[in-house]
C-alpha positions as CSV (number, residue, x, y, z in Angstrom):
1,X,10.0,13.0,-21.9
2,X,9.6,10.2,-19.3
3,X,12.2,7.2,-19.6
4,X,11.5,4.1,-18.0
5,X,13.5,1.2,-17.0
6,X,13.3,-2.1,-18.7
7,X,10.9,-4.3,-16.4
8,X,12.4,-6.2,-13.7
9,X,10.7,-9.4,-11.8
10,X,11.0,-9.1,-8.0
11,X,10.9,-12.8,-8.0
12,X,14.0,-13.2,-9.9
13,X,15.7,-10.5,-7.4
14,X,14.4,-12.7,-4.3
15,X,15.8,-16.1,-5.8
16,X,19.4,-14.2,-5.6
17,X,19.0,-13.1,-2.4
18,X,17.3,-16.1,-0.9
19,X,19.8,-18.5,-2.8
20,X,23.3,-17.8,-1.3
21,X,24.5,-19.2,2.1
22,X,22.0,-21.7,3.0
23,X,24.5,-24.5,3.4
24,X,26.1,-22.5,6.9
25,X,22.9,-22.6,8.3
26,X,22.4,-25.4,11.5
27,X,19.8,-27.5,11.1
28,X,19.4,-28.0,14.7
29,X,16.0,-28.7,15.9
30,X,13.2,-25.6,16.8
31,X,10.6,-25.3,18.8
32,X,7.2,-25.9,16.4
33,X,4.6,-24.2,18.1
34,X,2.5,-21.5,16.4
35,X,4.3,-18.4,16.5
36,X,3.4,-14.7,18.6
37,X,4.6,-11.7,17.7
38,X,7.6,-10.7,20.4
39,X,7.8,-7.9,22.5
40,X,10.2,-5.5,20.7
41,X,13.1,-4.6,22.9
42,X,12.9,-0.8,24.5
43,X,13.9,1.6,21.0
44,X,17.2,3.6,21.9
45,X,15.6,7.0,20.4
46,X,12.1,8.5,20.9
47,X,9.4,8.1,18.3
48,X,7.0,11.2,17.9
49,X,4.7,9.8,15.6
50,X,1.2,9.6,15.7
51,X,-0.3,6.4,13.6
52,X,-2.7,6.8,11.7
53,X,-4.5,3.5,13.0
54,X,-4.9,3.2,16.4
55,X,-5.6,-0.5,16.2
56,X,-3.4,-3.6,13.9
57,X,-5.8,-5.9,12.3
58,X,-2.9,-7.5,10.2
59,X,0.2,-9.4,10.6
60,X,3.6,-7.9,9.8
61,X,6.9,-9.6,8.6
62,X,9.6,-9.3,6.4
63,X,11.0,-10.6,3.1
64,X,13.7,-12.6,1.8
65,X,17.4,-13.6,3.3
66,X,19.8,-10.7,3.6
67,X,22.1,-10.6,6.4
68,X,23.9,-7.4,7.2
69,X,27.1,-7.3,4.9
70,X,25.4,-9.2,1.9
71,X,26.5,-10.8,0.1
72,X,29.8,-11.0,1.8
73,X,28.0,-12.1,5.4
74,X,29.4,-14.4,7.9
75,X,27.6,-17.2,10.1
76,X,27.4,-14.1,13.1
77,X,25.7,-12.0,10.4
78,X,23.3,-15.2,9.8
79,X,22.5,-15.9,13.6
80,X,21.6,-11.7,13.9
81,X,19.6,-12.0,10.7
82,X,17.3,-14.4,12.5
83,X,17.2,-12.8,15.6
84,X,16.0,-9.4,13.7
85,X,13.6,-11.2,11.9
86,X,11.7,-12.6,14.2
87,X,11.8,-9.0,16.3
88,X,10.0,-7.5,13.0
89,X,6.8,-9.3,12.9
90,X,5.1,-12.5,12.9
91,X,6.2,-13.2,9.5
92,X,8.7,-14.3,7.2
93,X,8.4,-14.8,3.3
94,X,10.1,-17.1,1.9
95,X,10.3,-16.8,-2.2
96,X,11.6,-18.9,-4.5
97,X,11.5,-20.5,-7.4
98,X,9.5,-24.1,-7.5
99,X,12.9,-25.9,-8.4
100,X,15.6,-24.0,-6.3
101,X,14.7,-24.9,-2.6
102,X,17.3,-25.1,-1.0
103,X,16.9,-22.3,1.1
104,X,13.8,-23.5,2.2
105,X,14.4,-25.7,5.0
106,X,16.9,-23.6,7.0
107,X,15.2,-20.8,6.6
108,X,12.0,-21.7,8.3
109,X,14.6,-23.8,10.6
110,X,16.3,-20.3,11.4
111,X,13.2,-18.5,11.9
112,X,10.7,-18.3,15.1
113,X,8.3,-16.3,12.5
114,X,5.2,-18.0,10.6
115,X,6.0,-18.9,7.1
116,X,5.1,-16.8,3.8
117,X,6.3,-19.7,1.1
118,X,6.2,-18.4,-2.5
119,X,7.0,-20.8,-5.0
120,X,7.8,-19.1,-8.4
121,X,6.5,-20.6,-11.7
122,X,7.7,-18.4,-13.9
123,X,8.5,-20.6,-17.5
124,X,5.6,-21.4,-19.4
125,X,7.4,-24.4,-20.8
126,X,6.4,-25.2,-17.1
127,X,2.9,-24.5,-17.5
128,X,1.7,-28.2,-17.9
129,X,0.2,-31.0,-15.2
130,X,3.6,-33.0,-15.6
131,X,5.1,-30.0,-14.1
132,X,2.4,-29.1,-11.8
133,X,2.9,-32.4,-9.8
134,X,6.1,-31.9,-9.6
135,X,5.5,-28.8,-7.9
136,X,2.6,-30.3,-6.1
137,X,4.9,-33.3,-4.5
138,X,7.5,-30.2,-4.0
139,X,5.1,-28.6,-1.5
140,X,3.8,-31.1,0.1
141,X,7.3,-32.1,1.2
142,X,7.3,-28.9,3.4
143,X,4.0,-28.9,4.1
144,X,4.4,-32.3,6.1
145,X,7.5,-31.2,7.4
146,X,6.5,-28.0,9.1
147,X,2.8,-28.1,9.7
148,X,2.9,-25.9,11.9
149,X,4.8,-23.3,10.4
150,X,3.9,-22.8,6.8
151,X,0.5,-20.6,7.0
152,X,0.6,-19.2,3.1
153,X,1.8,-20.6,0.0
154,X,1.5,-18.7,-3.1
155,X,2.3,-19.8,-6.7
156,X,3.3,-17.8,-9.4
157,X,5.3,-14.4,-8.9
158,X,3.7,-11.4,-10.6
159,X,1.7,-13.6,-13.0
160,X,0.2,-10.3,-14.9
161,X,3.6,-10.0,-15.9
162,X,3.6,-13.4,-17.5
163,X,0.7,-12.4,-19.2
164,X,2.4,-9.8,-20.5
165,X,5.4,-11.5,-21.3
166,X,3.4,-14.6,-22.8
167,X,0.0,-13.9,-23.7
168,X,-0.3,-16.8,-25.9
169,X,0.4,-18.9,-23.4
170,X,-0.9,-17.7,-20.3
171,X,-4.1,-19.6,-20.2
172,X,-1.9,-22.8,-19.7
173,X,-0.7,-21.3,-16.6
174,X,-4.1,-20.6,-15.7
175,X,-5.6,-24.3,-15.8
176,X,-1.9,-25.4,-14.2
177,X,-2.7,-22.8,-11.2
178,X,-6.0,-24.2,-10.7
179,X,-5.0,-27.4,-10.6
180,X,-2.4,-27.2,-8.3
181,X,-4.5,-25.1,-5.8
182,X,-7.6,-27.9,-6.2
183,X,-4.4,-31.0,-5.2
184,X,-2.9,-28.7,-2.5
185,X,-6.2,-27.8,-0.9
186,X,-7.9,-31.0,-0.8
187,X,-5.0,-32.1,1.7
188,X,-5.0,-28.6,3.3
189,X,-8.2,-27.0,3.2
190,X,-7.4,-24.3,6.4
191,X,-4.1,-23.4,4.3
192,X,-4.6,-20.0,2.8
193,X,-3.2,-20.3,-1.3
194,X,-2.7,-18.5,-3.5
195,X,-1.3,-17.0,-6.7
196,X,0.7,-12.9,-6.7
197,X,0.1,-9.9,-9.1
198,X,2.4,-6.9,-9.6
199,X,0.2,-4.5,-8.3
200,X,1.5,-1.3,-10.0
201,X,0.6,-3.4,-13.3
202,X,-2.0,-4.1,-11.9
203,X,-3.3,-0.5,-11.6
204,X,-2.1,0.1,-15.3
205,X,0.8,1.9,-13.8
206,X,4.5,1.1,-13.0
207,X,6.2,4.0,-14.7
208,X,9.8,3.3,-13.5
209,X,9.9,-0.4,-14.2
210,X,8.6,-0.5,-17.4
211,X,5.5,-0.5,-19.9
212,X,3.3,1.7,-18.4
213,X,2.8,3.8,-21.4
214,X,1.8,1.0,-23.2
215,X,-0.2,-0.5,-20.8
216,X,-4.0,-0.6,-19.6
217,X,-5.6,-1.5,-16.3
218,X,-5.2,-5.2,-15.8
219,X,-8.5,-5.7,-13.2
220,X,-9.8,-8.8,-14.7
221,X,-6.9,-11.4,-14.7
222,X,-8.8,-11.1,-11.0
223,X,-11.2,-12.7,-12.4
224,X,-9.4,-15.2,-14.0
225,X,-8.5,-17.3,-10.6
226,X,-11.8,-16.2,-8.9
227,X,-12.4,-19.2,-6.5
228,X,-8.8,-20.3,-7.0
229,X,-7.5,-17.5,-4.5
230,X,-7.8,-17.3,-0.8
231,X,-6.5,-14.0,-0.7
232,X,-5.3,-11.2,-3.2
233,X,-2.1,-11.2,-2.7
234,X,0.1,-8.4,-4.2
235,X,3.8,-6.9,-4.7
236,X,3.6,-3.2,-4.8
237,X,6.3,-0.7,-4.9
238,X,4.4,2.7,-5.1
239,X,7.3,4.6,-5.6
240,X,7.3,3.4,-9.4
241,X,4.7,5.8,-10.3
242,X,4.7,8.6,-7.4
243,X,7.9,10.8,-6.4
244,X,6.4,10.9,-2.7
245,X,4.0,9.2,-0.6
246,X,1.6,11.4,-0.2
247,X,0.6,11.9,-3.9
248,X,-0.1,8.1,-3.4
249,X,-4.0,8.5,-3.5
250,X,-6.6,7.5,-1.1
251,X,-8.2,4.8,-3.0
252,X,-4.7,3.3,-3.6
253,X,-5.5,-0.3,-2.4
254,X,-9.5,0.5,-2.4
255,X,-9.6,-0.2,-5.8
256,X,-9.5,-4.1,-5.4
257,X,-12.2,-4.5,-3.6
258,X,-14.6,-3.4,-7.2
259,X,-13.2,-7.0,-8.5
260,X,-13.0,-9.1,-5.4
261,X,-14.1,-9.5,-1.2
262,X,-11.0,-11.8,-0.9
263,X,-8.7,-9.8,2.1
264,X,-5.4,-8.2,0.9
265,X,-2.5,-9.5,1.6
266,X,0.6,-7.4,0.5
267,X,3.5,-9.9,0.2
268,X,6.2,-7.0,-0.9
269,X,6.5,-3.1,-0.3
270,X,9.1,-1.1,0.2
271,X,10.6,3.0,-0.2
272,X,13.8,4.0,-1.3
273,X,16.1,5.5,1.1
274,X,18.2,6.4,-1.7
275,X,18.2,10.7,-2.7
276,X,20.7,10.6,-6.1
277,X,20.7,8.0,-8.7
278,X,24.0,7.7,-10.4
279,X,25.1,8.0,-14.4
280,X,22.2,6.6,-16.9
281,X,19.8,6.7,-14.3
282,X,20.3,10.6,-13.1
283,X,16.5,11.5,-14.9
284,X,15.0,9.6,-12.2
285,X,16.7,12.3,-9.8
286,X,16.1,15.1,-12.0
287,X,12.4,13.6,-12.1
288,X,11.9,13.1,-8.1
289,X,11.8,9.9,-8.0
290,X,14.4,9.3,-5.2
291,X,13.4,9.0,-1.2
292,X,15.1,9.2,2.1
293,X,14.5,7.7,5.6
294,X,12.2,10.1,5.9
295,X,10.3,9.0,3.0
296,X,10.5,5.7,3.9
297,X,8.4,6.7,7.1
298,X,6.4,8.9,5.3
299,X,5.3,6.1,2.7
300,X,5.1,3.9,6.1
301,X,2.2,6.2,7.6
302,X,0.6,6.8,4.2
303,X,0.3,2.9,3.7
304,X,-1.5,2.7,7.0
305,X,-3.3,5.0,6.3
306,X,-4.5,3.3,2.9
307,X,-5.2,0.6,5.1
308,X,-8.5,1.9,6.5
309,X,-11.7,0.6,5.5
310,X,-9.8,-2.6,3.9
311,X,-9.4,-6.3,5.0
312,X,-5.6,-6.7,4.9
313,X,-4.3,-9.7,5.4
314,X,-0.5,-9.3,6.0
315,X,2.2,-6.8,5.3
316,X,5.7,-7.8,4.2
317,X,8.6,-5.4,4.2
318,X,11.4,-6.0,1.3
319,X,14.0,-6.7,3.2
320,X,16.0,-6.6,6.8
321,X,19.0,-5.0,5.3
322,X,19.7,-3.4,1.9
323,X,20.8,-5.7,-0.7
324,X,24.2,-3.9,-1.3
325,X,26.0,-1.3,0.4
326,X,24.8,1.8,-1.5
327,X,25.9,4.6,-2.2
328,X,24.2,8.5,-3.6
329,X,25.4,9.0,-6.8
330,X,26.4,5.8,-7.3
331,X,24.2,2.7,-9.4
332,X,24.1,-0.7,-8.1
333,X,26.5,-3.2,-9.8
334,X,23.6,-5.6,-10.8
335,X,22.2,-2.7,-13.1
336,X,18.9,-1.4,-12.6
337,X,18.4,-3.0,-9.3
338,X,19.7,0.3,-7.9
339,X,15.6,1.0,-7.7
340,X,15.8,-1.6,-5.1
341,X,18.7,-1.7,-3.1
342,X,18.3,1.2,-0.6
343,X,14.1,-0.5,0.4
344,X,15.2,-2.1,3.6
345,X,14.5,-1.4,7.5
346,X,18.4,-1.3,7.6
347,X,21.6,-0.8,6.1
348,X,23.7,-3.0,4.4
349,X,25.9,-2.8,7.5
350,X,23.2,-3.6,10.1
351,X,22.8,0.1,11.1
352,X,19.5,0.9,11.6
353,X,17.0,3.5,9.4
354,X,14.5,5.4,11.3
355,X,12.0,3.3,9.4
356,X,13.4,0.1,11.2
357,X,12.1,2.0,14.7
358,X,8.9,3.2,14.0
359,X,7.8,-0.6,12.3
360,X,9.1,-2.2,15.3
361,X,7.5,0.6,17.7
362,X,4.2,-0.2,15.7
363,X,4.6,-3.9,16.5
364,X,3.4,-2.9,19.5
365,X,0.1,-2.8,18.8
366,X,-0.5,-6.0,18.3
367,X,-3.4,-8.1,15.5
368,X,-6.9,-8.3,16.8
């Protein structure tokens, strides 16, 4: 019989890992002009892939702050972070909660990338217009500040989950989103906003994180924020409900497009690299749901591929590095997060997976 974790919010995960450090950072001045992708430096090992895509239609970034050696990283770890992140796309999300910004200013400081800025609004105490234009006044601090750099804003993490999670109350969160998006886009009408659904929910599915045997397709909360939503904007992990990329199946991301023409934008994804869970979590070994770098690339390709025939907005990558040094056979010492710590491009050490070549050997083909 199929076990399942007990759900986990991504949002809360990326708070943690955006949160720590941000006082080391400089806050010496940057240069404010629109960001281009970079040229990615030569790749020290030869790539013999074949992409499904010949041409990139969508930008590419990365998520959240995690230096090599979190959470024990120094301010050399910091400066390479930034240097890597900028080398990985055009992109960098930024997600936080609406009341714990810190981070916020020298991270888009630290950056060259465009900025992804989520702000979370995850308490439904919260769900109110007194709370709303506190949030309002929030953004609009950074929007003035960096005009230039802030591209998306989304509010509200995984909001199907809130639904789930406060059903009786989720059609106060509902009005508050809407009237938040009407305030911010009456002073920013080219700004693209937003609000974020856990896509696996989405779907009905998301075996390994929780509910999915209790729990139906979730299509029309769409509906809910139709012309409230610039984009469809989604977190999806596919590895919660298939033990290898290619059972992932064809009309995958497809589906949207029944419940909406708004472009996709895919603000989290991610494979395990990990092969062996450790003690209370060995079923999901003995169950396949592990990976490898090779999955990682595997799931890479397959995404692409899922790509075709659909108007993607951005793809974001969870993270640079792995969140902890992990090890097979071993849990993570924040509990279940062991389902997430082994996602990255690289190693908690700053070595490199193969999946950190071939995304920056895609790169190359650059957004039409």
């Amino acid at each position: 019989m199929k076990k399942a974790l007990p759900i986990i919010s991504i949002l809360i995960l990326l708070i943690l890992i955006s949160g720590i450090g941000w006082a080391i950072y400089s806050t010496a001045s940057k240069d404010t002009s629109v960001h281009i992708s970079p040229s990615p430096t030569p790749l020290p090992i030869s790539l013999e892939y074949e992409y499904p895509i010949e041409n990139r239609t969508f930008l590419m970034g990365t998520a959240g702050f995690v230096p090599k050696n979190y959470p024990n990283f120094t301010n050399s770890d910091i400066s390479d972070f930034w240097e890597l992140t900028s080398s990985a796309g055009e992109l960098h999300g930024i997600y936080v909660d609406w009341k714990e910004t810190d981070i916020v200013d020298p991270s888009i400081i630290g950056t060259d990338n465009d900025i992804v800025l989520e702000l979370g609004l995850q308490d439904s105490k919260e769900w109110n217009t007194e709370t709303a234009d506190k949030l309002i006044a929030t953004a609009n601090e950074f929007l003035v500040n960096y005009p230039n750099e802030i591209k998306y804003l989304g509010i509200g993490n995984e909001v199907n989950l809130l639904y789930e999670d406060n059903p009786q109350e989720f059609g106060q969160f509902v009005d508050t989103y809407k009237y938040i998006y009407q305030e911010i886009k009456s002073d920013y009408p080219n700004l693209y906003v937003y609000t974020i659904f856990h896509y696996e929910a989405l779907r009905g599915e998301g075996y390994i994180s929780g509910k999915a045997d209790i729990r139906d397709p979730q299509w029309d909360m769409i509906a809910m924020f139709a012309g409230y939503n610039d984009m469809i904007a989604i977190t999806t992990y596919p590895y919660m409900d298939y033990a290898s990329p290619n059972e992932i199946p064809d009309d995958y991301l497809t589906d949207i497009t029944d419940y909406s023409d708004k472009s996709i934008a895919i603000v989290e994804t991610g494979w395990m690299a990990r092969q062996e869970f450790g003690p209370d979590l060995e079923y999901l070994t003995e169950q396949g749901y592990t990976g490898s770098e090779q999955e990682q690339v595997e799931y890479f390709m397959r995404l692409l591929e899922l790509t075709k025939g659909n108007d993607i907005e951005f793809i974001n990558w969870s993270w640079i590095h792995d969140i902890e040094a992990w090890e097979n056979g071993t849990n993570s010492e924040q509990g279940n997060w062991a389902i997430f710590d082994s996602t990255a491009l690289r190693y908690n050490n700053g070595n490199p997976k193969e999946i950190w070549y071939v995304w920056i050997d895609f790169l190359q083909l650059r957004p039409e």
